[in-house]
C-alpha positions in Angstrom: 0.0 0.0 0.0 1.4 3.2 -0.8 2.1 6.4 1.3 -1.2 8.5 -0.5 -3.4 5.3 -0.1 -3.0 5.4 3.9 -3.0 8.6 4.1 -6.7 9.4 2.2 -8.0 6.0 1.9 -11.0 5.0 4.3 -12.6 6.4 7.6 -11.2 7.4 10.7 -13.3 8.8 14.1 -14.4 11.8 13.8 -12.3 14.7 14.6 -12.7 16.8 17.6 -13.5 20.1 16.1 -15.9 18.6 13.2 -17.9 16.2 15.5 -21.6 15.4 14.3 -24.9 15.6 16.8 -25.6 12.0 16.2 -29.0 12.7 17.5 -30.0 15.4 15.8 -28.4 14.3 12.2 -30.6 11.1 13.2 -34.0 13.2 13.4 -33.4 14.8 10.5 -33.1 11.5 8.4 -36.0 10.5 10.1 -38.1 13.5 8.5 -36.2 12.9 5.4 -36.7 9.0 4.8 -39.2 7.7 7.2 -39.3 7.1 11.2 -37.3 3.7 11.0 -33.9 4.7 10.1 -31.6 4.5 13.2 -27.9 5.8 12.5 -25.5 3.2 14.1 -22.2 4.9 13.4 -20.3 8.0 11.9 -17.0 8.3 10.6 -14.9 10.7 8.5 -13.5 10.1 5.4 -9.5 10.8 5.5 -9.3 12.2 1.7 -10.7 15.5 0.7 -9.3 18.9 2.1 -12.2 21.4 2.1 -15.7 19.6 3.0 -15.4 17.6 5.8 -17.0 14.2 4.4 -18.6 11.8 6.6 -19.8 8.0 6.4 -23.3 7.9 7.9 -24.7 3.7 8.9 -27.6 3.1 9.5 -29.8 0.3 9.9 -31.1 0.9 5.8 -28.2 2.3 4.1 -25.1 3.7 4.7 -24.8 7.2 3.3 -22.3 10.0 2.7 -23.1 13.5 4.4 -20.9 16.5 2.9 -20.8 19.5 5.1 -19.1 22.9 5.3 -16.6 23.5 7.6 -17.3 25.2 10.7 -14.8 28.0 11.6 -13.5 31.3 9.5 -14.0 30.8 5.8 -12.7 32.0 2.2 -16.6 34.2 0.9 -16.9 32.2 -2.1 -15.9 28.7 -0.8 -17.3 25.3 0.5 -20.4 25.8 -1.7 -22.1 22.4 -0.6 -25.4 23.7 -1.9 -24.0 24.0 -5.7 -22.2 20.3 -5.1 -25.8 18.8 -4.3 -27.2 21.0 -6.7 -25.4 19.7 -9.9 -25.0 16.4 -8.6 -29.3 16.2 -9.0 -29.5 17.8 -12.3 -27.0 15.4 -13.7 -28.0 12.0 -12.0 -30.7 11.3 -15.0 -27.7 12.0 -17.7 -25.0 9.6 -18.6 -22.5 11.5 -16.4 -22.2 8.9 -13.6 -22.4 10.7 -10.0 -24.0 9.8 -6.5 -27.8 10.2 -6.0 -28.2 12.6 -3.9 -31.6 12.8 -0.8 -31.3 16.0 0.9 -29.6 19.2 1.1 -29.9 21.0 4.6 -28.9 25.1 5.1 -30.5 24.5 8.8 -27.3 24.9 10.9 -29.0 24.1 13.8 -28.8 20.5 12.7 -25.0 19.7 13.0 -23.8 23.2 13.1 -23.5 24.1 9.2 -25.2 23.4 6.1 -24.7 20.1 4.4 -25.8 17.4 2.1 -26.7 13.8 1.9 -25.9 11.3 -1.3 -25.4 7.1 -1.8 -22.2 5.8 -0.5 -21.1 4.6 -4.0 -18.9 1.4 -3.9 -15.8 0.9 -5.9 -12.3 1.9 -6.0 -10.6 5.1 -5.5 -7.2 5.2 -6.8 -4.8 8.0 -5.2 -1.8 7.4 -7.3 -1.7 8.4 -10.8 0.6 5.4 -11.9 -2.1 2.9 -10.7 1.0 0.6 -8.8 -1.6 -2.0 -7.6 -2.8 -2.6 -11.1 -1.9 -4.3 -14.8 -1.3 -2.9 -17.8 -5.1 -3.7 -19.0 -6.7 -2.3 -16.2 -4.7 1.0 -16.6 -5.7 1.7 -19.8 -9.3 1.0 -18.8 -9.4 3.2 -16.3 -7.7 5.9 -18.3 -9.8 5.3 -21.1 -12.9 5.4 -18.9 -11.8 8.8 -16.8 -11.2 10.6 -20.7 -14.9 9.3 -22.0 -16.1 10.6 -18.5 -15.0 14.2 -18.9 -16.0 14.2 -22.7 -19.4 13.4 -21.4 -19.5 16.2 -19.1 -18.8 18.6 -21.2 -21.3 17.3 -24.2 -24.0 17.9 -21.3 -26.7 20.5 -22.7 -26.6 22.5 -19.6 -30.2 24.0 -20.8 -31.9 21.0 -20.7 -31.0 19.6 -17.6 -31.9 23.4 -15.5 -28.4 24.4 -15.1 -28.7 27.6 -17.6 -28.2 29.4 -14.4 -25.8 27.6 -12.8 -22.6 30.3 -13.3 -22.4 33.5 -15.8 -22.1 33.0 -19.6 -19.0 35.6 -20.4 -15.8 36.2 -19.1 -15.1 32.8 -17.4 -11.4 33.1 -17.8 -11.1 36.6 -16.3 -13.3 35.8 -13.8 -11.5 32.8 -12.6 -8.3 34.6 -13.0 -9.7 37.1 -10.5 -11.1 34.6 -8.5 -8.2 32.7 -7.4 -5.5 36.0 -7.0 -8.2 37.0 -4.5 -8.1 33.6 -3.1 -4.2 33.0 -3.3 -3.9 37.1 -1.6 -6.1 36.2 1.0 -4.4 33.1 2.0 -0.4 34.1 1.4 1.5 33.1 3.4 5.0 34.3 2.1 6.1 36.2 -1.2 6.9 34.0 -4.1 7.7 36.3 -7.6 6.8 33.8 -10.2 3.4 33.7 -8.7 3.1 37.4 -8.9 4.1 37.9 -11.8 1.5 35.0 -12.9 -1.2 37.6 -11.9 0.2 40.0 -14.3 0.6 38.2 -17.0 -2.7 35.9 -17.3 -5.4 38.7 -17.5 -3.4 40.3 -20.1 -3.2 37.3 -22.3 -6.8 35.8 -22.2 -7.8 34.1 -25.5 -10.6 35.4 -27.4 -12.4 32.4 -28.4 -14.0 31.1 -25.2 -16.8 27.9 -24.9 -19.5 27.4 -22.3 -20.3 23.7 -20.7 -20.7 22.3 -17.3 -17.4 22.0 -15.9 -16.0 19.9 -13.3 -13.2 22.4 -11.5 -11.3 19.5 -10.2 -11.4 16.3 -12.5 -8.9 14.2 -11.0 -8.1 10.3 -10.7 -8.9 10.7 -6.9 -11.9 12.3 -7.7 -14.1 9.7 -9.1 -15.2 5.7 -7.9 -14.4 3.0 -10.2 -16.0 -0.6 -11.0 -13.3 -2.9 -9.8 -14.6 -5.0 -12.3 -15.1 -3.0 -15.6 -13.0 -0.5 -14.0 -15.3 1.8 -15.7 -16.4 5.0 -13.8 -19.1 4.3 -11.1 -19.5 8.3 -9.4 -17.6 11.9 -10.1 -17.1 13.6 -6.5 -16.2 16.8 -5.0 -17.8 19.5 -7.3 -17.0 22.0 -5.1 -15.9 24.5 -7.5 -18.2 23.2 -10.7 -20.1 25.9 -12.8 -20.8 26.7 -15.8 -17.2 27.6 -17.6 -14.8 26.9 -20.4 -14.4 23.4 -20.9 -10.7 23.7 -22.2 -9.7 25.3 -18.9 -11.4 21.8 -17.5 -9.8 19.8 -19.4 -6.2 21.3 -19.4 -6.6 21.4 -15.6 -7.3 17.4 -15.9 -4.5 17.1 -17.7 -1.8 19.3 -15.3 -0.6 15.5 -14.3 1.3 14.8 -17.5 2.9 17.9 -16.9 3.5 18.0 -13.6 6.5 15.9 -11.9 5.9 12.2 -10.6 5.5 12.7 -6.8 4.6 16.5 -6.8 1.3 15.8 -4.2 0.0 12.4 -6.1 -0.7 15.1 -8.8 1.9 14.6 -11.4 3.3 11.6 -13.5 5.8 13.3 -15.7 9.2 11.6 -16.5 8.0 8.3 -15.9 7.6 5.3 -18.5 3.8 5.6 -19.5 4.2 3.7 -22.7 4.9 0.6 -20.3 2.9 1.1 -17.8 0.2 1.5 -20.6 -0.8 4.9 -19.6 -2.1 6.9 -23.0 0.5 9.4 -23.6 -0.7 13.8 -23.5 -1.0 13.7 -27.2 -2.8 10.5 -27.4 -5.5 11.2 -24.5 -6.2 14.9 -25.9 -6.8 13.2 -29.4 -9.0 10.9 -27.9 -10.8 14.1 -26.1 -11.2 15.5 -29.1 -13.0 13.0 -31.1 -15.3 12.6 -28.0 -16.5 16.5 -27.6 -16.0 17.2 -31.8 -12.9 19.2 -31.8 -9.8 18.7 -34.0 -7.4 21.0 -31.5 -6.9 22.9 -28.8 -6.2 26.0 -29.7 -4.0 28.4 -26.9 -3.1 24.8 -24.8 0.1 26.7 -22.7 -2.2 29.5 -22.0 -4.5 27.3 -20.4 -2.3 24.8 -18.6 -0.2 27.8 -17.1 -3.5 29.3 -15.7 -4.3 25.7 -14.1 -1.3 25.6 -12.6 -2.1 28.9 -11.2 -4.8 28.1 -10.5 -3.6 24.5 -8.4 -1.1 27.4 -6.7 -4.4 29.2 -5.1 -6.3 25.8 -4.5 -3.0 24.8 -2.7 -2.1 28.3 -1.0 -6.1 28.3 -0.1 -5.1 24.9 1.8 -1.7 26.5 3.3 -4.4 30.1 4.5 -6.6 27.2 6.1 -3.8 25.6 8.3 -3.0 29.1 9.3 -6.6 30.1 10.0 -7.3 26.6 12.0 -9.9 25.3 9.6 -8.2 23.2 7.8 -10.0 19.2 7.6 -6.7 16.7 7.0 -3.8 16.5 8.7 -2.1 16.7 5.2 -2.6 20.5 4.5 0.1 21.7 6.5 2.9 20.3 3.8 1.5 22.1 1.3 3.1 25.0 1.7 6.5 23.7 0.3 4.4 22.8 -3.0 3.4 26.4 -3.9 6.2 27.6 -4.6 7.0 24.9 -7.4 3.9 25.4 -8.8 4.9 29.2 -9.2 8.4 28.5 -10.8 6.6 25.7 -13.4 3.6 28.2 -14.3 5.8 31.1 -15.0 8.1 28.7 -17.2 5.5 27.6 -19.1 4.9 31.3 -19.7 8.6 32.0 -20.5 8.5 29.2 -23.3 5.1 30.9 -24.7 7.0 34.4 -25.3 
């Protein structure tokens, strides 16, 4: 077992500072599926750094319960609302997530607003390289993450009552603005390539610019496979999903073949994908392509130095958390070391572009 799968994999008891009212979580199922339900346990799930995330059992079901952190929070984050939101609207498409029950904004329940959905079971893998499995069941999995996003993105956001789900124009400069706010809110010391990231992006946004659902954080860890088909069972943690460019979506996915192997789990570049059986960039954006009608991606260092960017303020957000005494895994603290290579790869990205 590796380092990232006992680190995120499973449940552990319930933190001090993020404990649940058994009792009262219990009479709100009760209204919500019927006076027999009788919660026998809760644990938290040890992946995920922004909603604490919770296995409910009960004597019916077990069920997952997604909640906003208690404490001092970031004005736009920990939108559990939009998570259970999308998750609804998309259950009757062929993008596979949870079914969701219940979305609660009465803190008086457990303290904050949160969320109930199926425990989906399957396999989460936390390392990009899938070490625990063949050469076959790599490329299914890869294959079965890339058809996965394609289908997201071919989602007629209209027809399944998401028109208003985020603004039609100006995604880019918008998210651009977005996470300076977030990464100046939560700095924590003063790294130049990062600055001058916040210069140069807004300055340099292409003109032609798509509207789809999009994700914000399509990731391997992010999503439950069949361990038999090895086919995607449920997308999770659609936090920061919207409506939005899809490119930026999919360049953001696609950080990890740029990214070194070992950089957070999140990266896989300089190893031997052609044996490991691991499509290669070029291959896995082709097969994108076909999937969502395009022939190119026009602008592609643009976007993948605003996802790294990007990953710097989702990170430094993480670091601002730690500092703030909010943060929900004892992982976030070592993040701060990572921010500062995602500044220097950004702004060479940028340097090759000029």
């Amino acid at each position: 077992m590796t380092d990232r799968n006992e680190i995120f994999s499973g449940t552990k008891q319930v933190d001090d500072k993020l404990k649940i009212d058994k009792e009262s979580l219990n009479d709100y199922l009760k209204k919500l599926m019927g006076n027999n339900i009788q919660i026998s346990d809760i644990t938290q799930f040890k992946g995920g750094q922004s909603n604490p995330t919770y296995l409910v059992e009960t004597n019916i079901n077990n069920f997952v319960l997604r909640r906003k952190p208690p404490g001092k929070l970031l004005k736009s984050a920990h939108a559990v609302d939009r998570e259970c939101r999308v998750m609804t609207a998309l259950h009757d498409t062929d993008v596979p997530v949870p079914e969701t029950f219940g979305y609660c904004d009465d803190e008086t329940v457990i303290g904050t607003s949160f969320f109930i959905m199926d425990h989906v079971i399957g396999n989460i893998y936390w390392e990009l390289l899938l070490p625990g499995c063949d050469p076959n069941q790599r490329r299914e999995i890869y294959l079965s993450m890339n058809d996965t996003i394609a289908k997201l993105h071919n989602v007629d956001f209209d027809k399944v009552n998401l028109a208003d789900y985020g603004k039609h124009e100006n995604y880019m400069d918008r998210q651009i603005h977005r996470w300076t706010k977030q990464y100046k809110d939560s700095e924590t010391q003063m790294i130049p390539e990062i600055n001058e990231l916040i210069e140069w992006l807004p300055k340099n946004i292409p003109s032609d610019q798509e509207t789809s659902i999009v994700h914000g954080d399509f990731r391997l860890d992010n999503m439950i496979f069949d361990p038999i088909t090895h086919e995607v069972k449920a997308i999770l943690d659609w936090e920061l999903s919207t409506l939005g460019n899809p490119i930026a979506d999919f360049t953001y996915h696609m950080m990890s073949w740029r990214l070194p192997a070992g950089a957070k789990g999140l990266g896989m570049m300089g190893s031997d994908l052609k044996s490991l059986n691991i499509p290669s960039e070029s291959e896995y954006a082709e097969l994108y392509y076909k999937k969502t009608g395009r022939e190119k991606i026009d602008n592609w260092d643009f976007y993948m130095a605003y996802n790294i960017f990007r990953l710097a303020g989702i990170a430094q957000g993480i670091v601002g958390r730690v500092r703030d005494g909010t943060a929900s895994s004892s992982e976030a603290k070592n993040y701060e070391a990572f921010v500062p290579i995602l500044g220097k790869l950004g702004w060479s990205i940028v340097e090759g572009i000029k």
